[in-house]
C-alpha positions in Angstrom: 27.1 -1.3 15.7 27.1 -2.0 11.9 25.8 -5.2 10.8 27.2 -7.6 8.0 24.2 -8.8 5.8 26.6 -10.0 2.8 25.6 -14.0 1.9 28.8 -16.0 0.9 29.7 -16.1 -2.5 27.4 -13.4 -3.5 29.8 -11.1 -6.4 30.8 -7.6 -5.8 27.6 -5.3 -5.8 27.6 -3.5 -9.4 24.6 -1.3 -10.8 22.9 -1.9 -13.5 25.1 -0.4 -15.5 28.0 -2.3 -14.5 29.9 0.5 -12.8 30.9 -0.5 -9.2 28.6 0.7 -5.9 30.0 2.8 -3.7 30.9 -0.3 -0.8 31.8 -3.8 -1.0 31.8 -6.8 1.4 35.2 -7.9 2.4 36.3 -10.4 5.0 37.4 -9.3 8.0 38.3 -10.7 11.8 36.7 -8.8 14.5 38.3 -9.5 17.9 37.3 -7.7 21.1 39.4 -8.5 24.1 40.5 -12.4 23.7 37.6 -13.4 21.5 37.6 -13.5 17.7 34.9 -13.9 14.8 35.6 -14.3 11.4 33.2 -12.6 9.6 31.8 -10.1 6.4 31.8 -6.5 6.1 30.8 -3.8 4.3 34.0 -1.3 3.0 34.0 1.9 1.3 34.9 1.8 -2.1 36.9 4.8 -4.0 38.1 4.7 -7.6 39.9 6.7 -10.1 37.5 8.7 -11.4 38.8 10.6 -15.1 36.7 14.2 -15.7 37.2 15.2 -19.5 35.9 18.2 -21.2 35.4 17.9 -24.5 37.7 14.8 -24.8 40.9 16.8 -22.9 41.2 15.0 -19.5 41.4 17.7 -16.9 41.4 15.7 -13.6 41.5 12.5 -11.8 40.1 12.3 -8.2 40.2 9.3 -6.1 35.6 9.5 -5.4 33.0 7.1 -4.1 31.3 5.9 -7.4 28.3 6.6 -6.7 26.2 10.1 -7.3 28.7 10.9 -10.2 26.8 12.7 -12.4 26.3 15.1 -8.9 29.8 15.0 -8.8 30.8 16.2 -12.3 28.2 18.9 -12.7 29.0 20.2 -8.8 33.1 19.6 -9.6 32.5 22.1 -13.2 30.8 24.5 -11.2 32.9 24.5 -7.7 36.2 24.9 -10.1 34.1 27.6 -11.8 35.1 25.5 -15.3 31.4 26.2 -16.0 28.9 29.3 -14.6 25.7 27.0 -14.7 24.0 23.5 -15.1 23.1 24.6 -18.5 26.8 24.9 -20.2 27.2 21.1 -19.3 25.8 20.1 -22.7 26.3 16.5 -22.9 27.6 14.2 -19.6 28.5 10.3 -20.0 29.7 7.9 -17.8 31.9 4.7 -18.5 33.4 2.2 -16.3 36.3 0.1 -16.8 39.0 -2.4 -15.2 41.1 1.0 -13.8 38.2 3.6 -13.1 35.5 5.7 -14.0 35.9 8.2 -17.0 33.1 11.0 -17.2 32.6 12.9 -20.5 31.9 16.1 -20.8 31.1 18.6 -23.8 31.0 21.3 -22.5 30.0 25.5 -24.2 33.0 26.5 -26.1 33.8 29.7 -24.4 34.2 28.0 -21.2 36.8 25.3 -23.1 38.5 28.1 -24.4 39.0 29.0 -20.9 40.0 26.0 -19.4 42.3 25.6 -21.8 44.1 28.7 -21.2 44.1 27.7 -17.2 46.9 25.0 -18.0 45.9 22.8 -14.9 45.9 19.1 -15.0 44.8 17.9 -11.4 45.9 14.4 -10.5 44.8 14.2 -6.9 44.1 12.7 -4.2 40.5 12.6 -2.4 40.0 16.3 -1.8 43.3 17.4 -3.3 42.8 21.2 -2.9 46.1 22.6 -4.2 47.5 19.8 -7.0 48.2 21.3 -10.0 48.3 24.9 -9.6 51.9 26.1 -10.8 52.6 29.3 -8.8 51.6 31.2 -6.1 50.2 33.5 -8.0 47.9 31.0 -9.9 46.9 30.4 -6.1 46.0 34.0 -5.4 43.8 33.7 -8.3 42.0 30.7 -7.7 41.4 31.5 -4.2 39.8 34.7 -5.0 36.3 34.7 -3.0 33.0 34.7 -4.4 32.1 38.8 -3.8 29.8 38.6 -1.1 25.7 39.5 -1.7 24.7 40.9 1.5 20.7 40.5 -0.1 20.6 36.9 0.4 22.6 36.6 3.4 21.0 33.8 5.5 20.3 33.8 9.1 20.1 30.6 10.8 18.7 29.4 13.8 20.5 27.6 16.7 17.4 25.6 16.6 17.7 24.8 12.9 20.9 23.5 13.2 19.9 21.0 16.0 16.9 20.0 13.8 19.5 19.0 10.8 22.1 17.4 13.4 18.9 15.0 14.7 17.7 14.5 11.0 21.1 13.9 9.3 21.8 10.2 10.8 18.8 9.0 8.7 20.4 10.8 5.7 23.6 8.9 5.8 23.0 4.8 4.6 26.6 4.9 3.1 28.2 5.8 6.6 25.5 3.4 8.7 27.1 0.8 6.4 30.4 1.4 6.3 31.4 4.1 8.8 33.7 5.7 6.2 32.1 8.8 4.2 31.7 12.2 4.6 28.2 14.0 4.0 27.3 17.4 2.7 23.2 17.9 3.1 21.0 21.1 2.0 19.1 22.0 4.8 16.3 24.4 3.7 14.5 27.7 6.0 12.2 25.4 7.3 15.0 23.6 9.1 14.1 20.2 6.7 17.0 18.5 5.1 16.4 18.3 1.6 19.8 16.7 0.1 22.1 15.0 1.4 25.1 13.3 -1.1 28.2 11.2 0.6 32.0 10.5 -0.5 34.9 9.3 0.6 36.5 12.8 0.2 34.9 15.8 2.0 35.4 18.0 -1.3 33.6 15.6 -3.1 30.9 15.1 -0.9 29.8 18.8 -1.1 30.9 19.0 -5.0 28.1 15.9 -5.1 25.5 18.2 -3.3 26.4 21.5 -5.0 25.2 19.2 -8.2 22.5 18.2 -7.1 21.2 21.4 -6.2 22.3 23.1 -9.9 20.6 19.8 -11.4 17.0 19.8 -9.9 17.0 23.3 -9.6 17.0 24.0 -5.4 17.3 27.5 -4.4 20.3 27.9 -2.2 18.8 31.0 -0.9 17.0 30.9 2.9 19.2 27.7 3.8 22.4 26.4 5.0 24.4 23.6 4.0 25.9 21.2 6.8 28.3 18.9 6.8 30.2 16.1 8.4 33.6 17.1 8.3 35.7 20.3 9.3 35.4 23.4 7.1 39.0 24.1 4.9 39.4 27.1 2.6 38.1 25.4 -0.5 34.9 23.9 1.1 33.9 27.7 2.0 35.2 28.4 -1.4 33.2 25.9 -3.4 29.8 26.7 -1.0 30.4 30.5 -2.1 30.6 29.7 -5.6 27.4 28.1 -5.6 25.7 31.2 -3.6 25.2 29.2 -0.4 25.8 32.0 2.3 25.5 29.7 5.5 28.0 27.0 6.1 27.4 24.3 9.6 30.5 22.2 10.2 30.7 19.4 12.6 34.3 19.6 13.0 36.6 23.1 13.0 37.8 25.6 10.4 40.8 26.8 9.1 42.3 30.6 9.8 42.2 31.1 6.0 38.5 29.5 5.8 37.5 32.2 8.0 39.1 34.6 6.3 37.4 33.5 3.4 33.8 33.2 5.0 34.0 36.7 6.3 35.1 38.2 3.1 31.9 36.4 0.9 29.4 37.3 3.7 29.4 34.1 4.7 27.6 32.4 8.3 30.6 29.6 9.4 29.7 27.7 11.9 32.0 25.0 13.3 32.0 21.7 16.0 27.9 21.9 15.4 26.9 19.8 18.6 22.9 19.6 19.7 22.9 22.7 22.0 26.3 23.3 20.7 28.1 25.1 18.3 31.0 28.3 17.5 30.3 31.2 14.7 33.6 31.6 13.5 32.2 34.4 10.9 29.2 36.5 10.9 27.9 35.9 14.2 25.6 38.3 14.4 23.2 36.0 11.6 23.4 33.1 14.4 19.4 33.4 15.9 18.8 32.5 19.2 22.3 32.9 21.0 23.2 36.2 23.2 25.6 38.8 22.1 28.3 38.5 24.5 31.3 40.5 25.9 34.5 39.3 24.1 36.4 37.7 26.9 40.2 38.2 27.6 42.3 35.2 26.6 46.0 34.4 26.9 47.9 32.8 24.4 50.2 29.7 25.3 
């Protein structure tokens, strides 16, 4: 069980820039059966936070403030607004009294085609869909990544047990508040090497992605994992940023599979230790049988 550490009277935890951290104490009354305490405890935060390119405001995502500069650079690239790290040319953040507003110049050519997308998300954590017009601006957007067979990862069962034990150490944001997602980079020697948390799922990974594109991490050889079930745009946004192995500790979607099978992609979901289901690409799980399809019935 969590522990409250907050003294009295101690302000709202900022950094040193002023900008809020990613929890907060907050007093609370924990009962269990007929007994009460009245006590602190530590609570997710999530703000507006404003992404502008070249001073047009694009979108507003409810996020965790923490990791944002992650978060920008992995949102650009996910949304495929920018191809690399490198056509981010200049990134600010500032805080005020209703959000966060990150500042973006980004390489003309890539304005000039944002621009012509005409979409102006105002979301909600993970908001996959807000803002797109038509279903044909849907088709489009959900166009997969074309798959590259070359790099196409195989992963261990035994790996993905390794991460699973590892990833509880990876997580303070969740020990202290039991309320964020997290996406972690687990490399070929089955060592996690990132891990970034959010509120929102889709932000947790965007977070990772830009951390990877930032220091430079190859994403080929390793999988990512993370925390929550695998929708259409989490494959999508992995695919974008060439990961080719995706570990989920909760299940998929039909059109996330779809999706995973047409990029080449390994989706694993409900990742258990000694546990798990290939949804896609099986044949790249090591260190499971290939079984007989059984006969099933449907209800």
């Amino acid at each position: 069980m969590r522990k409250s550490k907050w003294e009295p009277g101690a302000p709202v935890p900022r950094d040193e820039l002023g900008r809020p951290t990613a929890c907060a104490w907050r007093e609370v009354v924990r009962s269990h059966n007929c007994t009460a305490t009245r006590e602190y405890d530590e609570v997710i935060e999530e703000v507006p936070v404003a992404l502008v390119y070249n001073r047009i405001s694009h979108a507003v995502m409810m996020a965790s403030p923490a990791d944002l500069e992650d978060f920008a650079l992995g949102f650009s690239l996910g949304e495929g607004i920018v191809e690399q790290a490198r056509d981010v040319h200049e990134l600010e953040i500032r805080a005020g009294a209703q959000g966060v507003v990150i500042d973006m110049v980004i390489a003309a050519r890539h304005f000039a085609a944002l621009k012509q997308r005409k979409r102006n998300l105002a979301g909600r954590t993970g908001c996959g869909l807000c803002g797109l017009d038509s279903l044909a601006t849907f088709a489009t957007h959900a166009t997969p990544a074309a798959p590259c067979a070359t790099r196409a990862t195989r992963v261990s069962v035994a790996a993905i047990d390794h991460a699973l034990h590892q990833l509880p150490h990876w997580q303070p944001l969740y020990e202290r508040t039991g309320a964020s997602h997290g996406a972690a980079w687990v490399d070929p020697e089955a060592q996690i090497r990132c891990v970034r948390e959010d509120v929102g799922r889709h932000n947790a990974l965007d977070k990772l992605v830009g951390a990877l594109a930032r220091t430079g991490e190859q994403t080929n050889g390793g999988f990512a994992l993370i925390t929550s079930r695998a929708s259409y745009e989490m494959v999508q946004k992995a695919a974008h940023a060439g990961i080719t192995a995706l570990v989920a500790l909760s299940a998929p979607t039909v059109f996330a599979i779809q999706q995973a099978e047409a990029t080449g992609m390994l989706l694993v979901g409900f990742a258990r230790t000694g546990a798990r289901v290939a949804y896609s690409h099986a044949e790249r799980l090591d260190g499971v049988p290939t079984p007989a399809l059984a006969p099933y019935a449907i209800m």
